[in-house]
DRENGUDO-854883 format. One record per residue (C-alpha): residue in three letters; x, y, z. Coordinates in pm, whole numbers, padded with zeros to 5 digits, always signed. Example, Ala and Ser with C-alpha at 12.3 -4.5 7.8 and 13.67 -1.06 7.14 Angstrom:
<nodes>
ALA+01230-00450+00780;SER+01367-00106+00714;
</nodes>
This chain:
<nodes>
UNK+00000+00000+00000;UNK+00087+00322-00061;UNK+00256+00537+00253;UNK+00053+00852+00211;UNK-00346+00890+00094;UNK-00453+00946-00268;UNK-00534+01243-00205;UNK-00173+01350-00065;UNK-00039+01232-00411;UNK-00282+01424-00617;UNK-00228+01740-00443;UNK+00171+01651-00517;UNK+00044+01619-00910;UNK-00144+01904-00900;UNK+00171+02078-00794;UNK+00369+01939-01070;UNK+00151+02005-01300;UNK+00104+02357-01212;UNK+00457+02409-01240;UNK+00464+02154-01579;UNK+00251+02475-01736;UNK+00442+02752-01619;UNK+00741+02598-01796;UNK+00572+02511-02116;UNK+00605+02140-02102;UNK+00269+01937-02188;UNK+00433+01591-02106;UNK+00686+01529-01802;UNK+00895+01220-01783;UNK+01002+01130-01472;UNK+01281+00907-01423;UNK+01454+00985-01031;UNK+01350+00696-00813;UNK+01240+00963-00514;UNK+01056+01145-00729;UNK+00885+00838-00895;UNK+00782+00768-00520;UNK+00664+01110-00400;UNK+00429+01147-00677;UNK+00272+00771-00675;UNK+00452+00597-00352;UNK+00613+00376-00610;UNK+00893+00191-00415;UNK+01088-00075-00490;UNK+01482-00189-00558;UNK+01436-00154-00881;UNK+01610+00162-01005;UNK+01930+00018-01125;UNK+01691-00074-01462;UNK+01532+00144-01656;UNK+01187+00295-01564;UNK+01005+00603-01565;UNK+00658+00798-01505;UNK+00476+00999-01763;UNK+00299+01299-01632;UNK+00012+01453-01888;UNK-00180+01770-01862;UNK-00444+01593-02000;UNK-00424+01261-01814;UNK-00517+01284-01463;UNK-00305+01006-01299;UNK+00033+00934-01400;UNK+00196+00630-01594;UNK+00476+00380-01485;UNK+00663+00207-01748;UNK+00950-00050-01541;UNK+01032-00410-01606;UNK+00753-00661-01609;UNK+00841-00859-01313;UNK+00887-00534-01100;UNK+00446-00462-01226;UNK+00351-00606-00958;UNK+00538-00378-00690;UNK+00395-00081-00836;UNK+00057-00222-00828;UNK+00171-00273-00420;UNK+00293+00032-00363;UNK+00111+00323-00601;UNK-00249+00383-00594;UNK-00241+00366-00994;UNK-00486+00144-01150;UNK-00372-00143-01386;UNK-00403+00048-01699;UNK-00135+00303-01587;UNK+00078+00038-01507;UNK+00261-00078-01831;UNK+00564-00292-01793;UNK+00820-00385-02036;UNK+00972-00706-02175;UNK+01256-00909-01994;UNK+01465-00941-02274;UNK+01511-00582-02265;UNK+01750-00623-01996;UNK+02123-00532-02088;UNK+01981-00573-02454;UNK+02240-00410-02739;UNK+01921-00430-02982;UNK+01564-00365-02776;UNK+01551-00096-02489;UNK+01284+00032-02247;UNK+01290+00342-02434;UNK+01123+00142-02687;UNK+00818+00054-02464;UNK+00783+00413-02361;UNK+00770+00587-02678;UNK+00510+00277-02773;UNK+00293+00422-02513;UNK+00355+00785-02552;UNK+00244+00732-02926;UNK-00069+00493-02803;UNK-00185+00770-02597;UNK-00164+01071-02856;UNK+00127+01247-02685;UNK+00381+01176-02976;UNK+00374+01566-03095;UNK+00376+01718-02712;UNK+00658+01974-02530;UNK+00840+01642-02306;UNK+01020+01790-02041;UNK+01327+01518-01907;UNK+01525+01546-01641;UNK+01839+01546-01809;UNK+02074+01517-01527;UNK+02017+01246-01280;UNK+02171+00973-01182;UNK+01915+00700-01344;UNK+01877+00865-01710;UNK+02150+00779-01954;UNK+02256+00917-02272;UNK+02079+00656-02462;UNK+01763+00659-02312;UNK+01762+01012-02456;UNK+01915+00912-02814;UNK+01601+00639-02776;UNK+01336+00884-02736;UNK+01472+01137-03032;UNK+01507+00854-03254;UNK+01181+00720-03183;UNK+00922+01082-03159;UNK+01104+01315-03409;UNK+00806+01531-03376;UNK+00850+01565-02979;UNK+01008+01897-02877;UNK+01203+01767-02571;UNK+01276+02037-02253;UNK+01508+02000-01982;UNK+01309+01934-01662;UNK+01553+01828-01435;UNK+01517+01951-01110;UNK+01090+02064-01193;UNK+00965+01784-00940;UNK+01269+01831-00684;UNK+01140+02178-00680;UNK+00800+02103-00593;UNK+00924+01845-00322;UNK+01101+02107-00167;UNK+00801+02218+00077;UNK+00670+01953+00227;UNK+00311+01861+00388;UNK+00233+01774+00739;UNK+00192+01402+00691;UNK+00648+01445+00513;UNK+00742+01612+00818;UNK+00598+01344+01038;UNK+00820+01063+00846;UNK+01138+01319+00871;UNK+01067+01346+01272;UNK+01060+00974+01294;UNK+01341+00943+01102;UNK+01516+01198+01295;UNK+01429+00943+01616;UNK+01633+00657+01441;UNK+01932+00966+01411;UNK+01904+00984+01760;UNK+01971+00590+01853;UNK+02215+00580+01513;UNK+02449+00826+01651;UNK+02401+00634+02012;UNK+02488+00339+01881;UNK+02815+00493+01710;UNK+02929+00700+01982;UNK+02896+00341+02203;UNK+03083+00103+02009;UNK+03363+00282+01866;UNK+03620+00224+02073;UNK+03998+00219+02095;UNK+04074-00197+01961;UNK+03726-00227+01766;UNK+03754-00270+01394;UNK+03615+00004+01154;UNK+03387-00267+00985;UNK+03237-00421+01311;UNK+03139+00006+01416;UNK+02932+00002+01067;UNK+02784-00306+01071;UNK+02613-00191+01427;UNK+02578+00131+01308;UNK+02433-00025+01007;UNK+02169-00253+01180;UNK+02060+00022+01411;UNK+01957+00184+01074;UNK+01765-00027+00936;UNK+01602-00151+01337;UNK+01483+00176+01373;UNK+01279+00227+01726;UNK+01049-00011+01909;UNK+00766+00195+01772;UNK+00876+00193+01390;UNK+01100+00046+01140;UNK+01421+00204+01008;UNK+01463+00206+00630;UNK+01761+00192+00397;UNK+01950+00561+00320;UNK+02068+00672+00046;UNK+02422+00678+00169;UNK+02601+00424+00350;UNK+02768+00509+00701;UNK+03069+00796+00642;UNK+03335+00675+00902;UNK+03680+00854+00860;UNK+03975+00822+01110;UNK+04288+00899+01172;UNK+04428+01002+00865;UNK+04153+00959+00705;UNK+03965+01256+00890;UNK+04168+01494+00596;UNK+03858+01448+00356;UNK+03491+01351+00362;UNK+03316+01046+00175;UNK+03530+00805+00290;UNK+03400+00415+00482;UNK+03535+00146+00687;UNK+03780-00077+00660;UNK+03934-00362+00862;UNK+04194-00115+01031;UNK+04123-00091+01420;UNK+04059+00199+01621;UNK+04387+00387+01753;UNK+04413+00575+02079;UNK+04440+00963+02050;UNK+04296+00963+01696;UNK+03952+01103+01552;UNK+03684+00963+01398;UNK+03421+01195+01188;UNK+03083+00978+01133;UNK+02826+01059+00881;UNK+02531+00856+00942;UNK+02149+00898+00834;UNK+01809+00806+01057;UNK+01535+00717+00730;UNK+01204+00636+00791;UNK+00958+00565+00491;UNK+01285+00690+00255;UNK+01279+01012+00412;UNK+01594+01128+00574;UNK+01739+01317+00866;UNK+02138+01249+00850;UNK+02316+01321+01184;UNK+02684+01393+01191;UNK+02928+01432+01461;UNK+03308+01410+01534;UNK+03435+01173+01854;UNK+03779+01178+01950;UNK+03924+00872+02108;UNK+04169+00983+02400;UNK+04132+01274+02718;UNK+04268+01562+02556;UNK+04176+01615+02140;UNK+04474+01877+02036;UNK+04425+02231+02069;UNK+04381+02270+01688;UNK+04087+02002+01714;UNK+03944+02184+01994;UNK+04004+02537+01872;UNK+03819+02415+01513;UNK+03584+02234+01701;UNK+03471+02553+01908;UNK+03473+02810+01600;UNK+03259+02561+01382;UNK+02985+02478+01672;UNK+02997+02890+01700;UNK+02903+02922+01328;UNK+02681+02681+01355;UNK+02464+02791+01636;UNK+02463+03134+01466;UNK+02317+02994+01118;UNK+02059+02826+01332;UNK+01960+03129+01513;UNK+01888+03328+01211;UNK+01697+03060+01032;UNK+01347+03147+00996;UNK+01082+03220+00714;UNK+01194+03493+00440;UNK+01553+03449+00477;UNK+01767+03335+00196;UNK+01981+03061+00133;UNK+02310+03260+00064;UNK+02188+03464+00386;UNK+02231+03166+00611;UNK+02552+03100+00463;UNK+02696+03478+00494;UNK+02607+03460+00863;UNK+02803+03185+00910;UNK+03107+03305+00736;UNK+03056+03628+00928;UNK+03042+03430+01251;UNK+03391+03215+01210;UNK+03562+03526+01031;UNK+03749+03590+01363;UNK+03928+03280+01326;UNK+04142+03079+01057;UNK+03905+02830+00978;UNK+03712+02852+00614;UNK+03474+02644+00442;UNK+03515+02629+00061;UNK+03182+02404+00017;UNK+02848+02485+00081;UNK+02759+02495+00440;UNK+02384+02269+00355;UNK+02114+02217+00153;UNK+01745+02074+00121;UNK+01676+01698+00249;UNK+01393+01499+00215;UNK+01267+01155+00054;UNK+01507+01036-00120;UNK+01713+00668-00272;UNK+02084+00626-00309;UNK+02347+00757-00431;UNK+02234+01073-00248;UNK+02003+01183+00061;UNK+02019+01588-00129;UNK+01730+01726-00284;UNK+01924+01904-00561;UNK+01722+02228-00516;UNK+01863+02416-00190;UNK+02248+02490-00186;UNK+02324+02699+00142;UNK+02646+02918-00063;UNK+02615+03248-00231;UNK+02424+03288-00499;UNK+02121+03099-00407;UNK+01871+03346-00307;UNK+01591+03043-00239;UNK+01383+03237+00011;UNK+01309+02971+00321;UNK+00949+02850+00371;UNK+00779+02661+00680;UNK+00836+02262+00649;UNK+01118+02326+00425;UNK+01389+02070+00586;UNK+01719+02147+00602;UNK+02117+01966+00688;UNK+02372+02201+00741;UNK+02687+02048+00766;UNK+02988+02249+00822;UNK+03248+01959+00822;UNK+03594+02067+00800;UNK+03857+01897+00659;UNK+04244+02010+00699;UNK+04567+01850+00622;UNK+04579+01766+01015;UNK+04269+01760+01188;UNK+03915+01725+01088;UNK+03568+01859+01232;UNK+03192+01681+01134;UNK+02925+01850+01329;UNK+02564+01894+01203;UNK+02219+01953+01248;UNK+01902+01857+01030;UNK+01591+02108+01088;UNK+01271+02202+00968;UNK+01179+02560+00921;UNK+00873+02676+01129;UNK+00637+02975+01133;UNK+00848+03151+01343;UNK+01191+03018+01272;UNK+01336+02632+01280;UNK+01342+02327+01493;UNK+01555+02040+01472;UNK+01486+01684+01350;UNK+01676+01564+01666;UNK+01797+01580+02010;UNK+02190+01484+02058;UNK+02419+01734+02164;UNK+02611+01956+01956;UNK+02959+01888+02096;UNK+03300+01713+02024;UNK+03271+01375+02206;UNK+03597+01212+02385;UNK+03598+00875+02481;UNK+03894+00704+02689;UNK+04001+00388+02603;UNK+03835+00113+02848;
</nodes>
């Protein structure tokens, strides 16, 4: 079944189509697996083949096209009735002749929308250069319109019945980051950390179940602490050395990642604890200006304004939008928290700033995931914002 009413996705079509018409596009393929599943609930595993929806002006529900034997999940998990559901052969898989693109322009042509304005979203992770060369070849008298980021857009303010999923997610933060700040320890291996870490994600809370994110557990130490993105390995936890965790509470696919920096000895040195104290400053300054009205760059410039006083500079963007999403990314790919972006901030817009630091000898994670309120923001979850040190047992 669906997670949200019919009603919640028709309100989220609505939307899209609204916005559909202000950009001229009379036919919207969409082929992101988070936005496949905030317009219909579609959800499955099943993104690493090709599959899209087609959103019509002049249709009023939307149309999945995916592999046959994945049909039946969308008839599980949509509310779309069977003749919206069209699924294409299995020897289409991996296929140097036949393609899915084939299926789709089939239907696009069945249903009269061979001649339309088809807005694609040109840039994500799931659409390839031949699925475009596909579609060209196959409706030469389509005008095709980027769309990339129309539906993102549109995600970006979310309902009542979102923010509830990004709370409970934000509960699962809470006993993820418990669950890493108790078993890493001076002796334990990097991949025995994760694969607790990683089972508290997916566990979730007596009351509900954690989901899969988008990204898998960040764990950097030691040297390692010099650059972001990095995971586990066998290696083993050293006294007097860092370790900068990015981690992720979903619930439902929605996401509320939680970030923080322990350091494995008594006394982290005075450069950790000097960084440590001018980024939690910045920080706590961003969060106290965030409120309705405010920009995007404007959250950024108070940051930089705030840690100006000391040596410490952030080249990347200090955050951006969160939400539903499926790997390889929990961003929304609307919101970017850097100059420039002049996104004024809305109530149940949801936000990760993340000013993580990352010098030739010492690191600094620290976050915080929040929602924007009436009256200014609240976060997603309760854990201290603070360097943690832990002695060796």
């Amino acid at each position: 079944m669906p997670v949200f009413k019919k009603e919640e996705y028709q309100r989220r079509i609505d939307k899209t189509k609204k916005s559909m018409q202000e950009k001229g596009i009379d036919l919207l393929m969409v082929s992101q697996p988070a936005n496949m599943n905030y317009l219909t609930g579609y959800d499955g595993w099943s993104f690493y083949v090709h599959q899209c929806l087609l959103v019509s002006l002049d249709q009023e529900d939307p149309v999945w096209i995916g592999r046959g034997m994945d049909g039946n999940g969308a008839q599980l998990t949509t509310y779309l009735s069977d003749d919206n559901i069209i699924r294409w052969p299995d020897h289409y898989v991996h296929s140097l002749v036949h393609h899915p693109m084939h299926t789709v322009v089939e239907e696009i042509k069945k249903r009269g929308w061979a001649k339309k304005r088809i807005g694609v979203e040109m840039d994500q992770f799931y659409f390839t250069h031949r699925a475009y060369l596909e579609l060209e070849k196959g409706l030469p008298e389509a005008k095709f319109i980027d769309a990339n980021a129309l539906v993102n857009w549109v995600r970006v303010v979310k309902s009542e019945a979102e923010i509830d999923c990004m709370k409970r997610a934000g509960k699962i933060a809470e006993r993820v980051m418990e669950t890493a700040v108790r078993v890493i320890d001076v002796g334990v291996r990097e991949c025995d950390a994760a694969a607790e870490i990683a089972k508290a994600e997916y566990a979730g809370t007596t009351e509900f179940a954690g989901d899969y994110p988008a990204i898998v557990p960040l764990m950097m130490a030691g040297e390692a602490t010099k650059t972001p993105h990095m995971t586990w390995t066998e290696k083993k936890y050293l006294k007097d050395e860092a370790v900068l965790l990015e981690l992720c509470g979903t619930y439902r696919h929605y996401h509320c990642p939680i970030a923080r920096t322990i350091f494995l000895g008594k006394n982290p040195p005075a450069l950790m604890n000097d960084t440590a104290q001018v980024v939690l400053e910045g920080l706590q300054a961003a969060l106290d200006y965030i409120k309705p009205g405010v920009t995007a760059e404007g959250v950024e410039e108070v940051w930089r304004k705030a840690i100006a006083h000391s040596t410490v500079v952030k080249e990347s963007r200090l955050g951006y939008s969160i939400g539903v999403n499926y790997p390889p990314d929990w961003g929304e790919q609307t919101i970017s928290l850097r100059p420039g972006d002049k996104t004024e901030l809305q109530p149940n817009m949801a936000l990760h700033l993340i000013p993580g630091i990352w010098f030739e000898d010492v690191g600094f994670e620290v976050d915080a995931s929040v929602r924007v309120t009436e009256t200014g923001n609240e976060s997603l979850f309760d854990f201290p914002l603070r360097l943690f040190t832990k002695e060796a047992r």
